[in-house]
mmCIF file of the N, C-alpha and C atoms, coordinates in Angstrom:
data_MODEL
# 
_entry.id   MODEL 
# 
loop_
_atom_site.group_PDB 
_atom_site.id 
_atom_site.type_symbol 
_atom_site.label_atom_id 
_atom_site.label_alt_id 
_atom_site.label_comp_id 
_atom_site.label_asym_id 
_atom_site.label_entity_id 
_atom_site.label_seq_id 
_atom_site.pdbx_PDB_ins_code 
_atom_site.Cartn_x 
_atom_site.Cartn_y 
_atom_site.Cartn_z 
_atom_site.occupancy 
_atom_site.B_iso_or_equiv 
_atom_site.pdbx_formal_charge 
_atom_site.auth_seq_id 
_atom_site.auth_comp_id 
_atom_site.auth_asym_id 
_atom_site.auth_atom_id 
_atom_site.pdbx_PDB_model_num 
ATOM 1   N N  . UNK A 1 1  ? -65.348 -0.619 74.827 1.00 0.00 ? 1  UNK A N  1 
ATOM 2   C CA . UNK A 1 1  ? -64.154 -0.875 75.612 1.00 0.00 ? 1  UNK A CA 1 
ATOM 3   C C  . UNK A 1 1  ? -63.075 0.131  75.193 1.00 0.00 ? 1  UNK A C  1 
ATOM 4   N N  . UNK A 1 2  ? -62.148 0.580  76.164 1.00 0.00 ? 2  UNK A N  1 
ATOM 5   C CA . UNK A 1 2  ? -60.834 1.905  76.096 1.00 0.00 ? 2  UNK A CA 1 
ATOM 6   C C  . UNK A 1 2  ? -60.279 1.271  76.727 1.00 0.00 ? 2  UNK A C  1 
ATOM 7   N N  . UNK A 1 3  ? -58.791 1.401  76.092 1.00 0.00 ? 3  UNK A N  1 
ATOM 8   C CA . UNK A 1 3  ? -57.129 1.498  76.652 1.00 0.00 ? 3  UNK A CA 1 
ATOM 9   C C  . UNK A 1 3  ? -57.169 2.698  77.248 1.00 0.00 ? 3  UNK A C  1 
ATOM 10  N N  . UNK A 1 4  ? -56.370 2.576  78.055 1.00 0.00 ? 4  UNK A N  1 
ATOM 11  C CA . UNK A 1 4  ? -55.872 3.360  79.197 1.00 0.00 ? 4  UNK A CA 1 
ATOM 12  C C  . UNK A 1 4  ? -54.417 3.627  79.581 1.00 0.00 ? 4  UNK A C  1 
ATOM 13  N N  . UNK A 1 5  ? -53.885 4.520  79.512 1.00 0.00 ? 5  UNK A N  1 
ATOM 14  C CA . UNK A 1 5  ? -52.266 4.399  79.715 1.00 0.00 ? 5  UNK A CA 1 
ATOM 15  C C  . UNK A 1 5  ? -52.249 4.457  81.472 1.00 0.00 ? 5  UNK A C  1 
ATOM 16  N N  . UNK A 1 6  ? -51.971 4.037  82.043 1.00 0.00 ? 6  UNK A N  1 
ATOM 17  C CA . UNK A 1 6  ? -52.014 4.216  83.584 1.00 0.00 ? 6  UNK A CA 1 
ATOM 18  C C  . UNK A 1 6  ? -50.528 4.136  84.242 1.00 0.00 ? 6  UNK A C  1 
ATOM 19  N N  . UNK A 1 7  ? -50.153 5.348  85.178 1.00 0.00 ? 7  UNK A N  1 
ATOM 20  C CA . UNK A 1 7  ? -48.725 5.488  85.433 1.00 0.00 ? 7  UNK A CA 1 
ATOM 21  C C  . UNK A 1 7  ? -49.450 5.811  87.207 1.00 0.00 ? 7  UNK A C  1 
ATOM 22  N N  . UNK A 1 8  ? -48.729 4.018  88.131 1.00 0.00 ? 8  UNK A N  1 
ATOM 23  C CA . UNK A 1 8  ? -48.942 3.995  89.281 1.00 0.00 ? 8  UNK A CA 1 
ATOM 24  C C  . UNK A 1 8  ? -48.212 5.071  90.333 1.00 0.00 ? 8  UNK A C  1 
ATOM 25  N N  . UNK A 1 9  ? -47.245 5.638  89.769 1.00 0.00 ? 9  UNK A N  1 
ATOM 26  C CA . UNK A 1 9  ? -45.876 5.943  90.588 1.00 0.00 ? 9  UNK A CA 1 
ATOM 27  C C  . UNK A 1 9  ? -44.927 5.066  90.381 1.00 0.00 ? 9  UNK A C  1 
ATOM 28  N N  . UNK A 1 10 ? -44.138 5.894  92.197 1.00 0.00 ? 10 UNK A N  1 
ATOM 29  C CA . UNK A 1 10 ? -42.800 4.584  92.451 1.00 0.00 ? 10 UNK A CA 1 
ATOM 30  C C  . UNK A 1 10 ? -43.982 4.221  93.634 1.00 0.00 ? 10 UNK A C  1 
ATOM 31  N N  . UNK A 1 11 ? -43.787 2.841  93.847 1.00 0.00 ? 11 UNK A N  1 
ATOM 32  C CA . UNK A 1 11 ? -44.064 2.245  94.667 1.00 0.00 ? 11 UNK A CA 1 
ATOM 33  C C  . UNK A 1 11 ? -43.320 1.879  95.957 1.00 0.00 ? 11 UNK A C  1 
ATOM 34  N N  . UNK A 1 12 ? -43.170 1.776  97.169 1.00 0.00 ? 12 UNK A N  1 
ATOM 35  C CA . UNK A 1 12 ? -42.656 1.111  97.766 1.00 0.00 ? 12 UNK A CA 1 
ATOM 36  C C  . UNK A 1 12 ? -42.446 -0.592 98.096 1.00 0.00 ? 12 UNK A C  1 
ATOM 37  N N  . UNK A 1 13 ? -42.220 -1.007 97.273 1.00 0.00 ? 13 UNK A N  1 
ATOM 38  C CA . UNK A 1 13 ? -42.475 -2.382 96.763 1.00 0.00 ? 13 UNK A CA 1 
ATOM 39  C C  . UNK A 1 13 ? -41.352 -3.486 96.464 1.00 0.00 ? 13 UNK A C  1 
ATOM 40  N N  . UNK A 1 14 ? -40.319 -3.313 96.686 1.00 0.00 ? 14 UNK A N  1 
ATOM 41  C CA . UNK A 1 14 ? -39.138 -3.644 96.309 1.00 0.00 ? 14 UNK A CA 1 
ATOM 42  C C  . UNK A 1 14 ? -39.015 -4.745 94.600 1.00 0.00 ? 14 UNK A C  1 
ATOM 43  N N  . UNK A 1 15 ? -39.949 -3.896 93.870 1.00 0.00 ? 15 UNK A N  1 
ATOM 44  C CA . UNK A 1 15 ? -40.009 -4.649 92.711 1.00 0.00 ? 15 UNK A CA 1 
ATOM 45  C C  . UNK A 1 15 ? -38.355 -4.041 92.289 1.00 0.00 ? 15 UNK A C  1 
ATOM 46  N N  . UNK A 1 16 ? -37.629 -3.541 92.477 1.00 0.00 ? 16 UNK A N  1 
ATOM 47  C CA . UNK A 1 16 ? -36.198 -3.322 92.031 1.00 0.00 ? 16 UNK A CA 1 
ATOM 48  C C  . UNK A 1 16 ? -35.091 -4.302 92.529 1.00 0.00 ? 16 UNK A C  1 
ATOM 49  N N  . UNK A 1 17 ? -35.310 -4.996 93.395 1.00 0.00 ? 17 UNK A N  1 
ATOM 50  C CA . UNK A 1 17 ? -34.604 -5.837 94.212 1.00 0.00 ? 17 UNK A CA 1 
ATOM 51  C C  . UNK A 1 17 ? -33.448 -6.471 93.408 1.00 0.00 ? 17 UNK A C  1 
ATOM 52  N N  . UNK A 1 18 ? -34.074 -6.616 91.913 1.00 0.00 ? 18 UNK A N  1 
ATOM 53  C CA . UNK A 1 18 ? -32.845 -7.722 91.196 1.00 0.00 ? 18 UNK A CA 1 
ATOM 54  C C  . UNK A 1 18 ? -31.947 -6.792 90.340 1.00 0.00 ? 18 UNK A C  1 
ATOM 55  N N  . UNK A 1 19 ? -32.176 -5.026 90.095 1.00 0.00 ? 19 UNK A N  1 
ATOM 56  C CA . UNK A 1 19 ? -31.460 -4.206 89.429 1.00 0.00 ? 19 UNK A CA 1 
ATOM 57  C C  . UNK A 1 19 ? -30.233 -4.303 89.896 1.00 0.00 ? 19 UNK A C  1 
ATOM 58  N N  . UNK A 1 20 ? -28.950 -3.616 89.700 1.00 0.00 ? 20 UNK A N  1 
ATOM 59  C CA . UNK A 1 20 ? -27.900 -3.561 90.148 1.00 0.00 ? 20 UNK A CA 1 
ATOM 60  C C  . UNK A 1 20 ? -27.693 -2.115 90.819 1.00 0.00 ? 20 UNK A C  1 
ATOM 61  N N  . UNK A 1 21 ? -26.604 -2.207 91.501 1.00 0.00 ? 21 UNK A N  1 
ATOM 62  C CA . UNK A 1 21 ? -27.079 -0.747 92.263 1.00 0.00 ? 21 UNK A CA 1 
ATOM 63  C C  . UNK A 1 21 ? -26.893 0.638  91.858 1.00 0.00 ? 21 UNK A C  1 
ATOM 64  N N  . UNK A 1 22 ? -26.077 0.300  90.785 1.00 0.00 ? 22 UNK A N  1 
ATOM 65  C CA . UNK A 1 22 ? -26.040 1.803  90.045 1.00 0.00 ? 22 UNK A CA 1 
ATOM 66  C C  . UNK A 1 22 ? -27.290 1.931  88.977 1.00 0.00 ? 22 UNK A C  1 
ATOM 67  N N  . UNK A 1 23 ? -27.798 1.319  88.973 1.00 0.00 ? 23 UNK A N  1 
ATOM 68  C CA . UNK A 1 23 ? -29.454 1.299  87.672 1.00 0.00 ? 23 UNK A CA 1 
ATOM 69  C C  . UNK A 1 23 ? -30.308 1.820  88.916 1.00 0.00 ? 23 UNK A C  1 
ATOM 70  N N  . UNK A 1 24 ? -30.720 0.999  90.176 1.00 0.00 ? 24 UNK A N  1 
ATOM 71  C CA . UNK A 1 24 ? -31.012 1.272  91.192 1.00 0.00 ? 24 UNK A CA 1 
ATOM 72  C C  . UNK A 1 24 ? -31.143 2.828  91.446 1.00 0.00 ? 24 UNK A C  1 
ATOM 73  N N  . UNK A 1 25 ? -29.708 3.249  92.128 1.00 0.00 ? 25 UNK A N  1 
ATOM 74  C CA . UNK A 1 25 ? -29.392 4.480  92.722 1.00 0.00 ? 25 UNK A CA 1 
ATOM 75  C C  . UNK A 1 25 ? -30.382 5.795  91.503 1.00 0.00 ? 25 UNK A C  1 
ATOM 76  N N  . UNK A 1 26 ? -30.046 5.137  90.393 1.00 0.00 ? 26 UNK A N  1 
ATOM 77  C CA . UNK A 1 26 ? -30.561 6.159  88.966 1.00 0.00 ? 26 UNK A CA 1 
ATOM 78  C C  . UNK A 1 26 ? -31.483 6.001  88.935 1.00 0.00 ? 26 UNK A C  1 
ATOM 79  N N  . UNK A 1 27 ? -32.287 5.783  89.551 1.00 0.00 ? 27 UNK A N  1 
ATOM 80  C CA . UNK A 1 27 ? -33.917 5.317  89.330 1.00 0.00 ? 27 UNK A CA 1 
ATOM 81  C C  . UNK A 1 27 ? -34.400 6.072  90.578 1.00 0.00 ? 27 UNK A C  1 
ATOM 82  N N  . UNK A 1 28 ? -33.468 5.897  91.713 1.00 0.00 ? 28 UNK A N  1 
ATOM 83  C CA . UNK A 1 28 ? -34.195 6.428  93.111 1.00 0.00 ? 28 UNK A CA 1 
ATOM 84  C C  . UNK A 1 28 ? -34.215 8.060  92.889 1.00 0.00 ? 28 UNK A C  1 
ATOM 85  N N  . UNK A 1 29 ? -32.800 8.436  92.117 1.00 0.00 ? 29 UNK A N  1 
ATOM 86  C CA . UNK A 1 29 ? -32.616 9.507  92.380 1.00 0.00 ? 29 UNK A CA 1 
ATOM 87  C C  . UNK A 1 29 ? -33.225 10.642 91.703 1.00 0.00 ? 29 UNK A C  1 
ATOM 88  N N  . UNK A 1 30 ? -33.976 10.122 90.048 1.00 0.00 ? 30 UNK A N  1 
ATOM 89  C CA . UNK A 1 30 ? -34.573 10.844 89.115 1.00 0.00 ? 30 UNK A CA 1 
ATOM 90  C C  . UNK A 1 30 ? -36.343 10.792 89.746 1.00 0.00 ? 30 UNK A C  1 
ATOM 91  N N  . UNK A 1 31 ? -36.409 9.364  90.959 1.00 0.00 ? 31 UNK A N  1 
ATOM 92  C CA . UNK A 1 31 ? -37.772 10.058 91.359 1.00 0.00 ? 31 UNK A CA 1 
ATOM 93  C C  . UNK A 1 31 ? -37.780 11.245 92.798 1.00 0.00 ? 31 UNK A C  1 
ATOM 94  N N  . UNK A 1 32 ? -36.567 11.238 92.994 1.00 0.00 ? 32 UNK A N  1 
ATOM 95  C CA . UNK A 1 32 ? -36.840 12.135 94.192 1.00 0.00 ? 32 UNK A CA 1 
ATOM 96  C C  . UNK A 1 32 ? -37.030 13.581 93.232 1.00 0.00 ? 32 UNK A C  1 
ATOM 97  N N  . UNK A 1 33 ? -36.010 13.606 92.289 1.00 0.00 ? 33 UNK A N  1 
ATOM 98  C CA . UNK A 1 33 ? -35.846 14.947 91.607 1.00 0.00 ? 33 UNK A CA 1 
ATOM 99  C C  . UNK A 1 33 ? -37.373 15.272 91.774 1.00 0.00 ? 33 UNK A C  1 
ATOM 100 N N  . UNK A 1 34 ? -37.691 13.996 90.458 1.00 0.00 ? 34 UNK A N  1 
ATOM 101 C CA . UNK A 1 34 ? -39.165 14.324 90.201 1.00 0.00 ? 34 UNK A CA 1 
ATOM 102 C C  . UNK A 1 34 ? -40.425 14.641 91.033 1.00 0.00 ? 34 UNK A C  1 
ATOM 103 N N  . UNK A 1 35 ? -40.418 13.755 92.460 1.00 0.00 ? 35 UNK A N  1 
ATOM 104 C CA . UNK A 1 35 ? -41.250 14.551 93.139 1.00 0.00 ? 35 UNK A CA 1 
ATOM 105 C C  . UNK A 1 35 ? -40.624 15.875 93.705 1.00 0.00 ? 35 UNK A C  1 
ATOM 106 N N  . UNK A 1 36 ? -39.647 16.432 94.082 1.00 0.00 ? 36 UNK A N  1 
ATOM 107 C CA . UNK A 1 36 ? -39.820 17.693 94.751 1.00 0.00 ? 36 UNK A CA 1 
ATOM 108 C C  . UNK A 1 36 ? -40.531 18.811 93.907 1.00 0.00 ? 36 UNK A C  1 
ATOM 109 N N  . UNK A 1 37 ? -39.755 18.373 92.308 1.00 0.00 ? 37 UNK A N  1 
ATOM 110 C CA . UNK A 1 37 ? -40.392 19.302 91.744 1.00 0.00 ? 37 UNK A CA 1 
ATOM 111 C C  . UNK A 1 37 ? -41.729 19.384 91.395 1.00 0.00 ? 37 UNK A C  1 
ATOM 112 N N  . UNK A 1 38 ? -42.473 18.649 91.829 1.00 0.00 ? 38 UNK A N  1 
ATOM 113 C CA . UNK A 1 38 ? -43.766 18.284 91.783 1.00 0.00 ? 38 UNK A CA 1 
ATOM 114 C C  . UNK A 1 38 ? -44.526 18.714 92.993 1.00 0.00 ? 38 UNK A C  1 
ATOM 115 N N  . UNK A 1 39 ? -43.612 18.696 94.217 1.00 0.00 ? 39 UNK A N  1 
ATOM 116 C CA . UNK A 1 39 ? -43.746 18.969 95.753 1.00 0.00 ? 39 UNK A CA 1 
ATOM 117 C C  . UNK A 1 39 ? -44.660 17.735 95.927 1.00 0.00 ? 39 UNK A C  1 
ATOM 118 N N  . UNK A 1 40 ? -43.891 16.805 96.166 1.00 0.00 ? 40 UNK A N  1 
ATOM 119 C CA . UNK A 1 40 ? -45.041 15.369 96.669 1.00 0.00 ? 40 UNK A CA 1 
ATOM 120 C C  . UNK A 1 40 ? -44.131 13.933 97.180 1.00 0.00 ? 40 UNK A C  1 
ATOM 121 N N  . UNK A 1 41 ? -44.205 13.256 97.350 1.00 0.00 ? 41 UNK A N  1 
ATOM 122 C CA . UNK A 1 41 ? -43.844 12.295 98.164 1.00 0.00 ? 41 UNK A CA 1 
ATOM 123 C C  . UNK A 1 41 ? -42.751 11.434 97.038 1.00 0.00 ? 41 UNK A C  1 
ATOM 124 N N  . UNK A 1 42 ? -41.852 10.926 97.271 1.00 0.00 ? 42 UNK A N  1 
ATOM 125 C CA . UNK A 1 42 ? -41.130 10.485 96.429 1.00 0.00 ? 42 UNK A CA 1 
ATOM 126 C C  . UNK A 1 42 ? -42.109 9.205  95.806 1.00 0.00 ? 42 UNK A C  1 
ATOM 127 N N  . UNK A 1 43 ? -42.221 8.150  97.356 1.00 0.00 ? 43 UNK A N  1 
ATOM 128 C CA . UNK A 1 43 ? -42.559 7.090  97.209 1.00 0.00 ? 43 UNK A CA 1 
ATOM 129 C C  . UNK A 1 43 ? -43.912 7.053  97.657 1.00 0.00 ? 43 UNK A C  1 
ATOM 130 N N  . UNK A 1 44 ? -44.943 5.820  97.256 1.00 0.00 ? 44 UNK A N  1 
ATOM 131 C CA . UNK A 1 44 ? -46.253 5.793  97.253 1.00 0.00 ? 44 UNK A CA 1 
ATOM 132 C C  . UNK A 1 44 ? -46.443 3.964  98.245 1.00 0.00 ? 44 UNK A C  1 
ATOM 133 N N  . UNK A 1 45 ? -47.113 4.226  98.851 1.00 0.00 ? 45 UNK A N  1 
ATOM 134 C CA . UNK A 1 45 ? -47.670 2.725  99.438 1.00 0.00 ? 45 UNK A CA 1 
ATOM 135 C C  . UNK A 1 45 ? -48.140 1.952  98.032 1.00 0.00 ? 45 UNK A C  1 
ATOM 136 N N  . UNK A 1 46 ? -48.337 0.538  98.710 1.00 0.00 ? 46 UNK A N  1 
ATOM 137 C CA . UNK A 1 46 ? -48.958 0.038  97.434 1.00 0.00 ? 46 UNK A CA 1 
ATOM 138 C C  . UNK A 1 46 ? -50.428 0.467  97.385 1.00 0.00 ? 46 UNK A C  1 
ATOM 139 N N  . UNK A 1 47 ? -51.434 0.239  98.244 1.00 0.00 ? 47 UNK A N  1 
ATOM 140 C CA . UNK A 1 47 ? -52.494 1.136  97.900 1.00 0.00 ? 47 UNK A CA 1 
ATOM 141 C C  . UNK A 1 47 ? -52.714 2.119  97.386 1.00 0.00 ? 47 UNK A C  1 
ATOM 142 N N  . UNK A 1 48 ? -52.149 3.087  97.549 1.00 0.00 ? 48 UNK A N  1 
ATOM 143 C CA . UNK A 1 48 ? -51.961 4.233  96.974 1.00 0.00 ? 48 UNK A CA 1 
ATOM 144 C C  . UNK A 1 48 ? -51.665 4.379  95.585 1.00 0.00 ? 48 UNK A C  1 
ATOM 145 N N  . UNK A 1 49 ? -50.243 3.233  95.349 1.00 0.00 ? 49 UNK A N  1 
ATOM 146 C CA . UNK A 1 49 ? -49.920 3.266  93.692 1.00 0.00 ? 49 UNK A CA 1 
ATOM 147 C C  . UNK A 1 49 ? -51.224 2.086  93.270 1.00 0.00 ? 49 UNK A C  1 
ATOM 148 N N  . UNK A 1 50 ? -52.357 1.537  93.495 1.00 0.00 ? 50 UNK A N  1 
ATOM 149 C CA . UNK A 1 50 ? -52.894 0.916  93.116 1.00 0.00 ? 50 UNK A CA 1 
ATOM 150 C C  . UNK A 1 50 ? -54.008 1.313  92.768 1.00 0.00 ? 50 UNK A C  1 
ATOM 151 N N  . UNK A 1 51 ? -54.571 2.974  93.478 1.00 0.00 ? 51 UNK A N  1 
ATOM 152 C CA . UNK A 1 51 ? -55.282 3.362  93.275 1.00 0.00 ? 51 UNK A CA 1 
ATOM 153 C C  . UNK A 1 51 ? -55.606 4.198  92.152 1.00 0.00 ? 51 UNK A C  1 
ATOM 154 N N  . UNK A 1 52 ? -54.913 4.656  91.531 1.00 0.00 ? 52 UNK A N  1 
ATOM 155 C CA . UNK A 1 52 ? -54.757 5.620  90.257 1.00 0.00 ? 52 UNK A CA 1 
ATOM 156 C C  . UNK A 1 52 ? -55.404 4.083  88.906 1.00 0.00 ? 52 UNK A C  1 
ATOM 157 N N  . UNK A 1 53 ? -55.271 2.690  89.197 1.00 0.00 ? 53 UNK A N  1 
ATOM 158 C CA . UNK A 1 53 ? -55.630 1.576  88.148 1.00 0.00 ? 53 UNK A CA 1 
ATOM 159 C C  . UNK A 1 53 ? -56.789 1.416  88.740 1.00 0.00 ? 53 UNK A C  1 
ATOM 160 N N  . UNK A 1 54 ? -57.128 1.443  90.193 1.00 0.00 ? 54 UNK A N  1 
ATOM 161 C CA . UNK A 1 54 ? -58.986 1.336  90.260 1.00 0.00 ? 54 UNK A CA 1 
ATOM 162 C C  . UNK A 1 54 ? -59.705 2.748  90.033 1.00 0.00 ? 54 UNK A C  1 
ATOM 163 N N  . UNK A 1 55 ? -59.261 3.520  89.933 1.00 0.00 ? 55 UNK A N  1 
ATOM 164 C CA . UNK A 1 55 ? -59.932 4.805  90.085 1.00 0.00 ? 55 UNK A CA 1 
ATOM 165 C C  . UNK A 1 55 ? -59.956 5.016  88.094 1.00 0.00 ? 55 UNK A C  1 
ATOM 166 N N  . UNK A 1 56 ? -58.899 4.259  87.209 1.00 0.00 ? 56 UNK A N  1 
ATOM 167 C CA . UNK A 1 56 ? -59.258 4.099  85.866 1.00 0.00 ? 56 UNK A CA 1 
ATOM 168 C C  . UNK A 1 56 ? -60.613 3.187  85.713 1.00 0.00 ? 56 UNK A C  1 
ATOM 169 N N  . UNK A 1 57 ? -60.044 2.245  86.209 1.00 0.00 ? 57 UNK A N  1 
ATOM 170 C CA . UNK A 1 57 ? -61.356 1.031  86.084 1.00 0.00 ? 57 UNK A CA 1 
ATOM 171 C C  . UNK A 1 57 ? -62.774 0.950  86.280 1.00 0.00 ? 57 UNK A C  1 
ATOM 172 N N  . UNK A 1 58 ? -63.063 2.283  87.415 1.00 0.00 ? 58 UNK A N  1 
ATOM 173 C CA . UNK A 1 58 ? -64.412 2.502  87.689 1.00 0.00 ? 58 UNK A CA 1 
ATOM 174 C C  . UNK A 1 58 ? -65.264 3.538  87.637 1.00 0.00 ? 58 UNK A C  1 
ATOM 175 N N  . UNK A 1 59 ? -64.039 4.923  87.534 1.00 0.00 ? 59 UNK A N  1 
ATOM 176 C CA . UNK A 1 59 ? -64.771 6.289  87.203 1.00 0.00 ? 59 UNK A CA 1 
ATOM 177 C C  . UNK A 1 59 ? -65.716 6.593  86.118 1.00 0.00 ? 59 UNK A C  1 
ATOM 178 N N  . UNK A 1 60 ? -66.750 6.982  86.356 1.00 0.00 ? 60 UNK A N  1 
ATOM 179 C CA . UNK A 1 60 ? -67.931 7.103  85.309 1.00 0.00 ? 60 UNK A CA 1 
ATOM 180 C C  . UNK A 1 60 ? -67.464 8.343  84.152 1.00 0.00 ? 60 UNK A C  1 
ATOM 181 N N  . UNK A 1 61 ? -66.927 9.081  84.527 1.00 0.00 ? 61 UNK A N  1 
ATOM 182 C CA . UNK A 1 61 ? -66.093 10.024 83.671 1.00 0.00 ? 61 UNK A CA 1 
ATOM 183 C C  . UNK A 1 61 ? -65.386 9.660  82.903 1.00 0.00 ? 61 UNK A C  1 
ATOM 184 N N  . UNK A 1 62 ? -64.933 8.795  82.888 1.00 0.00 ? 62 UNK A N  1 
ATOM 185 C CA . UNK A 1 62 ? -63.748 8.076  81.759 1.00 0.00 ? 62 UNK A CA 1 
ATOM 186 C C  . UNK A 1 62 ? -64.171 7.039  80.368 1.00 0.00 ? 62 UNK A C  1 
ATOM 187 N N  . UNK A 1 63 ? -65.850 6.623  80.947 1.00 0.00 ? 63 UNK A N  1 
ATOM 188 C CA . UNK A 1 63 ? -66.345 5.988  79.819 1.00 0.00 ? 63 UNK A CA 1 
ATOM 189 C C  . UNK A 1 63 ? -66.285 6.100  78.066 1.00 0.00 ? 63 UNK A C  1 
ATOM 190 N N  . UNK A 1 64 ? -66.054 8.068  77.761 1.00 0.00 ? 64 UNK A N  1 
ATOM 191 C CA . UNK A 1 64 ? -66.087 8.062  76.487 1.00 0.00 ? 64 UNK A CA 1 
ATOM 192 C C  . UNK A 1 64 ? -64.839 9.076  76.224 1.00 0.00 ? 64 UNK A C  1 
ATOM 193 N N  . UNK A 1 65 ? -63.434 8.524  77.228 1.00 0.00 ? 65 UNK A N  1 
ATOM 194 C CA . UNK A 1 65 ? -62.278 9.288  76.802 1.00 0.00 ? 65 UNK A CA 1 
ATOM 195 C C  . UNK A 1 65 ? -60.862 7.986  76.997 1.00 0.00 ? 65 UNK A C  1 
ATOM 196 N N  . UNK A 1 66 ? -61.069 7.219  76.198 1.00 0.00 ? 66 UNK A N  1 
ATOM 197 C CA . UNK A 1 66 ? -60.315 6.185  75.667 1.00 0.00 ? 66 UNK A CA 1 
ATOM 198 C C  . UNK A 1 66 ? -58.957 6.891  74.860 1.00 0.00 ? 66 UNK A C  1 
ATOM 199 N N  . UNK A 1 67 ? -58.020 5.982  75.606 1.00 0.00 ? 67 UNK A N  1 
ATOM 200 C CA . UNK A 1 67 ? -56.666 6.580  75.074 1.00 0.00 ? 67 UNK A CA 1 
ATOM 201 C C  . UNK A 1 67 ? -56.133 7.631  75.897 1.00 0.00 ? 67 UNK A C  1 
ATOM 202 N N  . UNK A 1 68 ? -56.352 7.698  77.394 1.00 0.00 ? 68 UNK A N  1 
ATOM 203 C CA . UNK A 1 68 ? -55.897 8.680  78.206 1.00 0.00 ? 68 UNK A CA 1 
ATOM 204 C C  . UNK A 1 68 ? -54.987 8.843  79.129 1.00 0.00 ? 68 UNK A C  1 
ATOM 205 N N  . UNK A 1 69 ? -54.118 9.072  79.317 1.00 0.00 ? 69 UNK A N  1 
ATOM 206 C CA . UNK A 1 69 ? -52.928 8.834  80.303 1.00 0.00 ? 69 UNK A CA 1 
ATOM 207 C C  . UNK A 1 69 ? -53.405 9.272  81.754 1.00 0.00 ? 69 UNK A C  1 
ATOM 208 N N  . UNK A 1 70 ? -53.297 7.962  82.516 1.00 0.00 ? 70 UNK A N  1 
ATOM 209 C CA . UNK A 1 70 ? -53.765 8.815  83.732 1.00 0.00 ? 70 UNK A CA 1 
ATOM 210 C C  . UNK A 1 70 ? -52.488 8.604  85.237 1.00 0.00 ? 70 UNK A C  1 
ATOM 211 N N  . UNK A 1 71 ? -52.651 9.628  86.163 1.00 0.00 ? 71 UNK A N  1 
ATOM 212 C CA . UNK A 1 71 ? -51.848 9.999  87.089 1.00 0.00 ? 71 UNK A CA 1 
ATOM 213 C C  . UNK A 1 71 ? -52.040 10.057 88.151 1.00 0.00 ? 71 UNK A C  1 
ATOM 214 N N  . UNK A 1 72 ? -52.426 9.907  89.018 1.00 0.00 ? 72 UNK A N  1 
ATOM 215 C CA . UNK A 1 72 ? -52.510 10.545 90.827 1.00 0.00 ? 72 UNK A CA 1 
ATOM 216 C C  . UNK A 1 72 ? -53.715 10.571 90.632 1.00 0.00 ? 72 UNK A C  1 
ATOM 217 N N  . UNK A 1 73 ? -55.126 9.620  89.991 1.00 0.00 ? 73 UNK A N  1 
ATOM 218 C CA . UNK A 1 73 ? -56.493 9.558  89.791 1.00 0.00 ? 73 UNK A CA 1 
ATOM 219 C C  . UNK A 1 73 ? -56.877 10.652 89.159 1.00 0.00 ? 73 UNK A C  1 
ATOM 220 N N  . UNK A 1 74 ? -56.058 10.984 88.423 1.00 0.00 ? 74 UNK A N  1 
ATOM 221 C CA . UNK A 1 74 ? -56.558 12.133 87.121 1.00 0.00 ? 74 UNK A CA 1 
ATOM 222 C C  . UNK A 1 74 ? -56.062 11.970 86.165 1.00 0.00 ? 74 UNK A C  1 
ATOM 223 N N  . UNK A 1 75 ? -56.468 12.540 84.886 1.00 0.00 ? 75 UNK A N  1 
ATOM 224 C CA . UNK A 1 75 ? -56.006 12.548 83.491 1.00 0.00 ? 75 UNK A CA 1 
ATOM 225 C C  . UNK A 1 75 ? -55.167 13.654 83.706 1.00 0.00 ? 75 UNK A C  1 
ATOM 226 N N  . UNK A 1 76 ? -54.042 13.061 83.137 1.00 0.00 ? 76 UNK A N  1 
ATOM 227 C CA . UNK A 1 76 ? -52.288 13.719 82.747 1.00 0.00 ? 76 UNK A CA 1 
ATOM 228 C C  . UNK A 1 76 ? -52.199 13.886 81.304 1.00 0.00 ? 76 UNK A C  1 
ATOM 229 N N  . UNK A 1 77 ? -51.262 15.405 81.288 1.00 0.00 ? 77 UNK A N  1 
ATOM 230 C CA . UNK A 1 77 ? -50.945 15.637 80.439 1.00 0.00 ? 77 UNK A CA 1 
ATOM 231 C C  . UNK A 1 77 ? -49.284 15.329 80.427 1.00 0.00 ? 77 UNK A C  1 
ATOM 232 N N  . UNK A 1 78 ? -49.208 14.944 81.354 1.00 0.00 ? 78 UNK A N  1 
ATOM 233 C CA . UNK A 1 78 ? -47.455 14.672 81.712 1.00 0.00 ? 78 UNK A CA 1 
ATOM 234 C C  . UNK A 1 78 ? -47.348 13.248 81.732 1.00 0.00 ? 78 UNK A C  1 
ATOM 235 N N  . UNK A 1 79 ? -46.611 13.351 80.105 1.00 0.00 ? 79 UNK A N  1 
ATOM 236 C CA . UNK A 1 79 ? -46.368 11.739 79.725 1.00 0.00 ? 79 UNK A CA 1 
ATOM 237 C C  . UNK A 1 79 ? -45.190 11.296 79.930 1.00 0.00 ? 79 UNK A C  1 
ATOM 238 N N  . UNK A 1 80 ? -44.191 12.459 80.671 1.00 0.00 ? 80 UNK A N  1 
ATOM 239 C CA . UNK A 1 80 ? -42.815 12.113 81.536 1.00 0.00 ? 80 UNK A CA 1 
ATOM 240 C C  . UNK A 1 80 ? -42.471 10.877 82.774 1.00 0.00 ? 80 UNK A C  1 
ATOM 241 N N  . UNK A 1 81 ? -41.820 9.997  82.582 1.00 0.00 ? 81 UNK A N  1 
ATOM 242 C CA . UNK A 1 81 ? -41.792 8.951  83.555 1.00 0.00 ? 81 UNK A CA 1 
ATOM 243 C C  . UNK A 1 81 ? -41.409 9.239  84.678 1.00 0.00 ? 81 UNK A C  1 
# 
């Protein structure tokens, strides 16, 4: 058995709903940064952010690399939030 660090995205999900709006606004705005500079979508469906935790859970490649941060259904070296 391996731990897995797994980073879904932002979701479109309104799991922020109870922040206040300036924690909010700071949260929206460091992921837009972050995707342009990435060139990619700010926000992710929930499928989509759900898929990077099944694509840990079942890839045959991942069996003997425990302890791996993973991203967009790949292993990341970008442990930046």
């Amino acid at each position: 058995m391996h731990a897995y660090a797994v980073h879904p995205g932002m979701i479109a999900a309104n799991l922020g709903r109870h922040l206040d709006r300036s924690d909010l606004d700071g949260i929206i705005e460091r992921a837009r940064r972050s995707a342009r500079s990435a060139g990619r979508r700010a926000y992710k469906s929930v499928g989509a952010g759900a898929a990077t935790t099944f694509y840990t859970a079942t890839a045959p490649g991942l069996e003997e690399r425990g302890g791996a941060y993973l991203a967009d259904c790949a292993i990341s070296d970008d442990h930046a939030p």
